[in-house]
N, C-alpha and C positions, 0 to 999 in steps of 0.2 A: 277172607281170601288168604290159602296160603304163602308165607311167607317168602318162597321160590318164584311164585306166580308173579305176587307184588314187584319184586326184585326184577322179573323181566320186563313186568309193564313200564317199570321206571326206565330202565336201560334203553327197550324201544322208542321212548319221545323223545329220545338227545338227537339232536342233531345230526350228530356224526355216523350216528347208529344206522339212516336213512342212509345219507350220502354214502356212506361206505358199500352199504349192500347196492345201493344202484348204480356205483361205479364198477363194482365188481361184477353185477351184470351184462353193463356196457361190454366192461373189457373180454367176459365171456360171451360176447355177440359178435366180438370185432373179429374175437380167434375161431370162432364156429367155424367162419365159410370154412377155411380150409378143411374141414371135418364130412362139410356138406354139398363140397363139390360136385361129387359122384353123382347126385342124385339133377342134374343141370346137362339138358344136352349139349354138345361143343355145336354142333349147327347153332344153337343161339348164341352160345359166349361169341363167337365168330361174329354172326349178325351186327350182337352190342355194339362190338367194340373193346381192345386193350385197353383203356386209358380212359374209358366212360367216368370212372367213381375218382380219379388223384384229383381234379379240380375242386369236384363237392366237397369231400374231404378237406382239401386247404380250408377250404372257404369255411367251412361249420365248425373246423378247429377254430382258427381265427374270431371268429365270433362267437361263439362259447364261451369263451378266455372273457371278453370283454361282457359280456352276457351275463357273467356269472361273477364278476368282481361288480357293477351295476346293481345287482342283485342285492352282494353281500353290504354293501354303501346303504342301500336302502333298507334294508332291517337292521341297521346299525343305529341309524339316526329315525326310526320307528321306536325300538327299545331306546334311547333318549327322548323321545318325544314325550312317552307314554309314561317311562320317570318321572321327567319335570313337571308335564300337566297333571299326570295322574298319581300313580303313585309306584314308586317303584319296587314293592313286591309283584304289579301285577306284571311286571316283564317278563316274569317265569311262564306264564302262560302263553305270551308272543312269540315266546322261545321256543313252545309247545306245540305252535299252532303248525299242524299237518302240511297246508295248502302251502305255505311258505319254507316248509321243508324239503319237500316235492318240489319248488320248483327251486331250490337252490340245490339240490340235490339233481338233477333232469339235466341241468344246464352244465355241470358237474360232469356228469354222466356221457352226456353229450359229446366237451371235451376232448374225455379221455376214449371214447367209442373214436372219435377222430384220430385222434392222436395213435391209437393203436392200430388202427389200419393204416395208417399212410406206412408206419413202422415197418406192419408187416407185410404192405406191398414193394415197400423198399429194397426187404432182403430178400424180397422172391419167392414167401411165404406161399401164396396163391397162384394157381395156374389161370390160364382162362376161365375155369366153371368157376373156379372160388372169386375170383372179380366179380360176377353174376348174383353171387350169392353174396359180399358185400354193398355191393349195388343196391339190391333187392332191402339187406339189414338197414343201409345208410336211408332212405325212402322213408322206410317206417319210423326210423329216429326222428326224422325232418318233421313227420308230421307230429309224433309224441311230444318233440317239442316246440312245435309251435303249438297246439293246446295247449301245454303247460303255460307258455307265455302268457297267450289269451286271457287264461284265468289269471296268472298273477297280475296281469296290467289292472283286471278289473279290480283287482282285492288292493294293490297297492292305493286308492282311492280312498279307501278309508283303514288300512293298514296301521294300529298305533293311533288315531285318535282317541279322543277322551271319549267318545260317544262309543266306538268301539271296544275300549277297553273297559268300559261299564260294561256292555251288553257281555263279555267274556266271563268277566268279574262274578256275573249273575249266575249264567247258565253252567260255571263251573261250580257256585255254591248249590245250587239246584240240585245237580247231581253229586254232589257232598252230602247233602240229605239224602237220596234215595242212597247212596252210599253204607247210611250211617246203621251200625248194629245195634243201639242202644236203643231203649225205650226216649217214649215225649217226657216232658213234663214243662206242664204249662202254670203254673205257680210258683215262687220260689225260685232257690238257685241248689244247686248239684254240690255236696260236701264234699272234698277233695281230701279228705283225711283218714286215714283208719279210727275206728274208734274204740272204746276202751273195751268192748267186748270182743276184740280180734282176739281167735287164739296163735293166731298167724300174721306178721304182716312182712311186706316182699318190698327190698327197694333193690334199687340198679347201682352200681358204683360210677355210673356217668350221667352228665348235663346235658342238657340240650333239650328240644321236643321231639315227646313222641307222631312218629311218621306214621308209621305201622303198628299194627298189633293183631297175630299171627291168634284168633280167638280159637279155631280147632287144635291148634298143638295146647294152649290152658287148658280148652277145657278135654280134653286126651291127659293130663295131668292127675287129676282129679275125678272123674266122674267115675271113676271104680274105687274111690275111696270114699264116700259118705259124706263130703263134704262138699261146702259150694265156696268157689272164689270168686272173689267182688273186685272188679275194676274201677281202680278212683284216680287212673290216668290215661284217658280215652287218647284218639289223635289229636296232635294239638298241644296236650300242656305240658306244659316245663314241667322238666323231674330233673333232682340233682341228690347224693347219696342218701341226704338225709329227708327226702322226702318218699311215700308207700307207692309204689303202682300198682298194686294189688293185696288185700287182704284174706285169710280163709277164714268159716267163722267154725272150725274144727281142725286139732291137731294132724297134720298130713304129714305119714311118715316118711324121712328121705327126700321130701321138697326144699331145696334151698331155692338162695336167690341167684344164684348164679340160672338153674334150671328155669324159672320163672322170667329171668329179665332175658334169656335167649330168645323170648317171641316177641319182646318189644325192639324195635327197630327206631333208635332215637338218631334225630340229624341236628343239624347246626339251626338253622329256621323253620320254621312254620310253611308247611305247604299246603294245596287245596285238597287232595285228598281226604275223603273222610274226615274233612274240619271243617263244616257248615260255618262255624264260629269266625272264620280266618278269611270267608267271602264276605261277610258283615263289616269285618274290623279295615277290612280294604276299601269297601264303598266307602267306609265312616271318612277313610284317608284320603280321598278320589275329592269328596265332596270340602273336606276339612282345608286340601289347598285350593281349591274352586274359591273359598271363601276369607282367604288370605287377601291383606291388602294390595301386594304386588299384582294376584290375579284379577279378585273383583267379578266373580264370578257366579252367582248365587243361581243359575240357568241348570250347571252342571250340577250344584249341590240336591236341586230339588229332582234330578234325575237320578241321583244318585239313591236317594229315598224312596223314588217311585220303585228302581231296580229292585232294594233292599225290600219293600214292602212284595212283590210280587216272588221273594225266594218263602217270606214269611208266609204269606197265602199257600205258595207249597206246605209251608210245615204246618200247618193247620189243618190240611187238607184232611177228611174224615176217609177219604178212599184213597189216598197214600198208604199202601202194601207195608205193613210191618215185617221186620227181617225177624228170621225165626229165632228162640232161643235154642242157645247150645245146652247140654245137658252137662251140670257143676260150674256153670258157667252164671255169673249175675251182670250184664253189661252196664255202664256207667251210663244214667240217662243223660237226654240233652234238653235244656233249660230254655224253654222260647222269653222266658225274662233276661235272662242272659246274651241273648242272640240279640233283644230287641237293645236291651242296654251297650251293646255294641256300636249299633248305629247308631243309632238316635243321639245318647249323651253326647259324643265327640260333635256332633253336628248340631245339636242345640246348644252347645259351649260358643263353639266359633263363630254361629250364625245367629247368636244371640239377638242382634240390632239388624237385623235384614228381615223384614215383618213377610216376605215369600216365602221365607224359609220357615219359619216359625209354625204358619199357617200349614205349608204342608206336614211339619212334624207331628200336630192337630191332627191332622186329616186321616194320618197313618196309624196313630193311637185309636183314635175312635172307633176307625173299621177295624181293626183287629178287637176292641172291644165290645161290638157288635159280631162278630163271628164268633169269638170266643168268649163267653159269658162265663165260664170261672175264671178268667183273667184280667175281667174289667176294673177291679180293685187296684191289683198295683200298676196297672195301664193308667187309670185315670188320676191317681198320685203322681207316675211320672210324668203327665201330660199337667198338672200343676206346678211340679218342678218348673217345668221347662217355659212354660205362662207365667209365671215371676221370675224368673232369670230374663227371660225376652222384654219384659216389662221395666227388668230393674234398668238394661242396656238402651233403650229406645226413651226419646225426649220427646217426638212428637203423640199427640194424644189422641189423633186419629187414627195413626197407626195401633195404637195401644188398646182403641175401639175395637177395630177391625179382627188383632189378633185375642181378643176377648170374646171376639162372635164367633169364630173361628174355632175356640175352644168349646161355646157352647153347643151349637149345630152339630158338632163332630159324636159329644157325648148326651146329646137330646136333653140340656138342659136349660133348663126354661129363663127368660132373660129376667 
């Protein structure tokens, strides 16, 4: 994705970005009539009535106002909710969420569509057809938002729950994967470093994580010069001056870093974008305070694993469409040991002595080591980790049975 493109997609899910354009629609709906008068016979404006639309009006200003502060209350204390229970990276995506923009946006909109007409029936703006023709606009607002309400009552229902905020959590790393330009790799982990046979290596003079990475202006770099550049800071990982984001494994003339680090687009945190990794490391944190003493909550954790297991079934998946390569272009793969050691560790740390929890950690090793048979190896090392960690934490010995069978059943191993 070019990096202009990116730049817009980001800009389009603020908030403000909504709100602003559908108030400005409003406000261009409220000034129409007088534009669209002509087109209205006066035998009907007559008919109506002078004085049909200033009551409606009051009235949908006035509760708009109140409408839309009600609104703004309740995704206030939704994003605290979904902090405390959950975790509070995943707020950015509540912040995200469309349906919740739309209607704090509508209600907004609404408003000021009132508020502009009373204005400009005030100063005389409209004749009798343009009353007709706000009439007419004021009707169709009424009904726009009351759908809009409709639907937010129903969403406000589970709005910012933890169940909610999982099932986001997922479906935003899901499509992180289908996202992702880099090749699988299902053994091992991904070397983050140039190595000593670079004849080039490229770093940025700033901190923070890579957001973006603009892979047709690289490889537009490069591919008329003979050489291929290697990406070893995909989306997602901290780069700071003295670390590569890129390597060539031949001298490119005229390539500095300044030209190189122009296609990476680094920010302050970790977003969901194109960081499969950053949907993993979220569930780990969803489920990690599930299982906190103050919570006590081992219900959410094991949902949080089922979540994280069904992004991993994606990454496995044999008919999941590979993104093409660019030509001088070598993309950074992605590590399903790394993905899995995302989840899993932080939540077999915490939920070391809750034998639910344990057991489904088992359950999620197994099957992915049964689907993926070159990965059984360090699958079923980490699934012993975590079977003596559990064992060392737990004092009762039925439970220590239980998550011993638990372990065997999962990897077909004989008691």
């Amino acid at each position: 994705m070019p990096r202009w493109r990116w730049f817009i997609q980001q800009l389009v899910r603020r908030i403000w970005f909504r709100a602003a354009a559908i108030s400005a629609g409003s406000v261009l709906i409220a000034l129409a009539a007088a534009w669209l008068a002509p087109i209205i016979p006066y035998e009907f404006s007559v008919t109506m009535g002078a004085d049909a639309v200033d009551d409606i009006l009051t009235i949908l200003a006035s509760s708009m106002l109140a409408v839309t502060t009600f609104s703004l209350t309740a995704m206030v204390a939704a994003f605290s909710g979904a902090a405390q229970m959950g975790s509070p990276r995943a707020t950015e995506l509540l912040i995200e969420d469309a349906a919740a923009q739309n209607a704090i946006s509508t209600f907004l909109g609404g408003f000021l569509f009132a508020i502009v007409g009373l204005v400009a029936l005030s100063s005389q703006l409209y004749g009798p057809q343009g009353r007709v023709v706000l009439f007419i606009g004021t009707i169709g607002v009424i009904v726009w938002i009351s759908i809009t309400l409709l639907r937010w009552i129903a969403q406000l229902s589970t709005f910012g729950r933890v169940g909610d905020t999982i099932k986001r959590v997922e479906r935003q790393a899901i499509a992180a994967l289908d996202a992702y330009p880099g090749p699988t790799l299902f053994a091992g982990r991904v070397e983050t470093h140039a190595p000593e046979a670079a004849a080039q290596s490229f770093s940025c003079d700033r901190t923070g994580y890579v957001a973006h990475v603009d892979r047709g202006k690289l490889s537009s770099l490069v591919r008329d010069e003979g050489a291929q550049l290697h990406l070893v800071s995909a989306a997602g990982h901290f780069v700071d001056p003295g670390l590569p984001v890129a390597w060539a494994d031949a001298p490119v003339e005229g390539l500095t870093d300044e030209m190189v680090c122009d296609a990476f687009s680094i920010a302050r945190s970790r977003d969901f974008d194109q960081d499969p990794r950053f949907g993993m490391v979220v569930l780990a944190e969803v489920a990690s305070r599930a299982l906190s003493p103050a919570v006590n909550d081992p219900g959410t954790a094991i949902a949080s694993l089922v979540a994280g297991q069904r992004v991993l079934d994606h990454f496995i998946d044999p008919e999941r469409p590979p993104s093409p390569p660019l030509p001088g272009l070598v993309d950074m793969p992605l590590s399903l040991q790394e993905m899995v050691e995302d989840l899993v560790l932080p939540i077999a740390r915490d939920g070391a002595g809750v034998v639910e929890v344990g057991m489904q950690v088992q359950k999620l090793l197994g099957s992915l080591a049964r689907r993926c048979p070159g990965a059984r190896k360090w699958l079923l090392e980490m699934a012993e980790h975590c079977l003596e960690r559990s064992r060392a934490a737990m004092a009762d010995e039925m439970e220590k049975q239980r998550l011993g069978r638990a372990y065997r059943r999962a990897f077909d191993i004989p008691a």
